[in-house]
N, C-alpha and C positions, 0 to 999 in steps of 0.2 A: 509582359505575359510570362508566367512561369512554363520551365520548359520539364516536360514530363521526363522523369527518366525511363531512363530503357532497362528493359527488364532483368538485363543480369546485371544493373545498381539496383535491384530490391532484395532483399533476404528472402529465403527461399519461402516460406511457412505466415510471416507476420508482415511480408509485402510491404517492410518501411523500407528507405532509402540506407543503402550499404555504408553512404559515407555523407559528412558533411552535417549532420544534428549534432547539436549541446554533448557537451559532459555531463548534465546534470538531468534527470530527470524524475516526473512524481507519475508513476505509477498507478491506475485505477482500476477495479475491475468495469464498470458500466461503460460502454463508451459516450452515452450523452452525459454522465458525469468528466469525463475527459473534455466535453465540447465547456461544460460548466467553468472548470478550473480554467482550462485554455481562455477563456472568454475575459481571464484578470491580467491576461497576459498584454503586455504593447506588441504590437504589430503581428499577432498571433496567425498561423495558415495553417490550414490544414495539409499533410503532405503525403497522407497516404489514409486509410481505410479498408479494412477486406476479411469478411469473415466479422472475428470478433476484435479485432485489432485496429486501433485507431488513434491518428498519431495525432500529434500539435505543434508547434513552433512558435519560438518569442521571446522576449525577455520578460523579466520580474524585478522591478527597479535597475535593470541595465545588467542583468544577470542572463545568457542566453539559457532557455530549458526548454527540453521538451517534455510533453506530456502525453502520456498512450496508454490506453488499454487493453485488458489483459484477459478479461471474460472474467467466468466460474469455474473456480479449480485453479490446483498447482500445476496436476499436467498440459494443462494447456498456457496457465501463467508464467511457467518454467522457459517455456517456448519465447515469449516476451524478454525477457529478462535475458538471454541468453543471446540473442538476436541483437538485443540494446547495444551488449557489454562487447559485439563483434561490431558494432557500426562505432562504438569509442567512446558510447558512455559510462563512467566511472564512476556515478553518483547518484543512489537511488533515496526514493521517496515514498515508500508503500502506502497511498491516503483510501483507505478500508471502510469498510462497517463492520461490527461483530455485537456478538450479542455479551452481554454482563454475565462473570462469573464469580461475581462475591458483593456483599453488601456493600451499596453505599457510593456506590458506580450506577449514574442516573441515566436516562435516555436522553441522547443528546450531547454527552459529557465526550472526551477525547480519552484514548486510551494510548499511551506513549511505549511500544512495544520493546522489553532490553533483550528479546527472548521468547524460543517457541518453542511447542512442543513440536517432536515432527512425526504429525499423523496424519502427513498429508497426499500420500497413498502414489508419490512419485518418487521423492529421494531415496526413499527405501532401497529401491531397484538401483541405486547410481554409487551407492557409498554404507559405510557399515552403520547401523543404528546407534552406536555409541558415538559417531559425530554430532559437534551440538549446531544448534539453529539459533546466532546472537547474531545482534546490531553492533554497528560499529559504536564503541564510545559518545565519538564525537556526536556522530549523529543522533542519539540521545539525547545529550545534551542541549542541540542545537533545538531539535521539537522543542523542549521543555521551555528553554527559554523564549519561544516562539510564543508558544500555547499562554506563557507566565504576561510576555507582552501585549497580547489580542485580550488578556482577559478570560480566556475560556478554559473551563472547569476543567480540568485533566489528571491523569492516574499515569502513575509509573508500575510497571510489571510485567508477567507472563504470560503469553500467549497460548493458546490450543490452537495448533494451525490442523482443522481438521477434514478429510475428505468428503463425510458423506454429509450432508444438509438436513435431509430429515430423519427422523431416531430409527431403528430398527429394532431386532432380538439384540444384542449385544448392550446393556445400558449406558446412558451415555456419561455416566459417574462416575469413570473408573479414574478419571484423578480429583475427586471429589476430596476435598482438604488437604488442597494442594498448594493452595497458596493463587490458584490463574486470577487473571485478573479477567479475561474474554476467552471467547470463541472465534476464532474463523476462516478461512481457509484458502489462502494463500501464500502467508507472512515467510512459514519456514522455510519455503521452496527459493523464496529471494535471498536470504540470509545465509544461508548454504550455498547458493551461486557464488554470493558474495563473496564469501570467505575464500572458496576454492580460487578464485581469481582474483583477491587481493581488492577487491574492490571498496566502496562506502555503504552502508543500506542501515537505512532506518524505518521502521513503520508507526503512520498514526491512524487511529481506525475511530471511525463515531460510531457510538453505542445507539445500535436501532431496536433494541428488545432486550430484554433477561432471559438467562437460560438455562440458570439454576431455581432449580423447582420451587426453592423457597421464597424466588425474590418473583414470583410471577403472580401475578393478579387477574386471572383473566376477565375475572365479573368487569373489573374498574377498565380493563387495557381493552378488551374486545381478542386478544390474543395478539398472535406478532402481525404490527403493521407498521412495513419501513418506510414507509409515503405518509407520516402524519409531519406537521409542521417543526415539533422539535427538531425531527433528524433533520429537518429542511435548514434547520438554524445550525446544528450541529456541523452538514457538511459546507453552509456557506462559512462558520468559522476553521472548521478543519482545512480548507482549500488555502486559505492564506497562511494556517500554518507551517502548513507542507513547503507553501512554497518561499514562507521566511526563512524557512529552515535549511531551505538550500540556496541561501543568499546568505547566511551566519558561518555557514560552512566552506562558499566560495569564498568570506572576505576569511576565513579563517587560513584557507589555503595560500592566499595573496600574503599573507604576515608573514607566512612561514618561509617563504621564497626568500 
């Protein structure tokens, strides 16, 4: 029988356990997508829940990770991440949705993030606007070759990590020919932790819709619906690459010793 902890081993806010989870872990905003990934895991437990946060436990071919989510939004995903990196994890995995921000980027496809913008309506307040929002290197690479090995359709590029979801008076094309590859809104807020703490972070996000005006259909698409089967296929391949990726990255750390 697992023995609950007592309340001053949980972090104050995201009510996971202070100490004793993986170095390594993937990141989600939904929490039943958190139950989804968790569920490839061997010997997988749940060890916490509360609010919007919700944790997992397990290994991934003999790799221990854990796996939690984080809600909608940075300021409250900020709160996750920060939480993790005090209980001793070292090794993030951002596994997202966002919508397509240039041709040629399908629903369904993976989007391997090197990079955000940061308009995501928390780091502003923590740090000056000229600091940037990058992935670590390795962990780039480690997605990539993750995504190259499962077979599944993927893009490297820039993110719009953006706060508000639906459009307002201000248009939402002010880095229209910019080069993004997506939308979405949590990515910068990890990568910025990252950084300040020396840590690992990478993001992969599956494409649930278009959100450049030109690449939308709405007669053929019905408009955005992130519950149709692609995404369903999308996040069953994203889940394994998220979490090969932090299995290329632990054997990569074991080399390096």
């Amino acid at each position: 029988m697992t023995q609950e902890p007592v309340p001053q081993d949980l972090a104050p806010i995201t009510r996971i356990p202070r100490t004793g989870l993986p170095a390594r872990a993937v990141v989600v905003g939904d929490p039943a997508r958190a139950s989804i990934v968790a569920a490839l895991l061997d010997g997988a437990e749940e060890v916490s829940y509360h609010r919007e946060y919700r944790a997992f436990t397990g290994t991934w071919k003999g790799v221990p990770v854990v796996v939690a989510s984080h809600g909608v939004g940075a300021p409250g995903a900020i709160l996750l991440f920060q939480e993790l990196a005090d209980a001793g994890v070292s090794t993030f995995v951002r596994f997202g949705t966002a919508g397509a921000m240039r041709p040629g980027i399908q629903d369904g496809d993976l989007v391997i993030a090197e990079a955000a913008v940061r308009d995501d309506g928390v780091t502003q307040q923590l740090l000056p606007p000229e600091y940037p929002a990058v992935a670590t290197p390795e962990a780039v690479l480690a997605l990539q070759l993750a995504a190259r090995e499962q077979g599944a359709p993927h893009h490297r590029g820039l993110v719009w990590t953006r706060a508000a979801f639906q459009p307002g008076l201000i248009p939402l094309f002010s880095y229209e020919g910019a080069g993004l590859a997506a939308i979405e809104m949590e990515l910068s807020a990890l990568y910025v932790t990252a950084s300040l703490r020396g840590l690992t972070a990478g993001g992969v996000l599956v494409i649930d819709g278009a959100n450049a005006d030109e690449l939308v259909d709405e007669a053929s698409t019905g408009g955005y619906d992130p519950h149709r089967e692609i995404v369903a296929t999308g996040v069953e391949r994203g889940s394994v690459v998220a979490l090969e990726a932090l299995r290329l990255l632990a054997e990569a750390e074991e080399r390096a010793l």
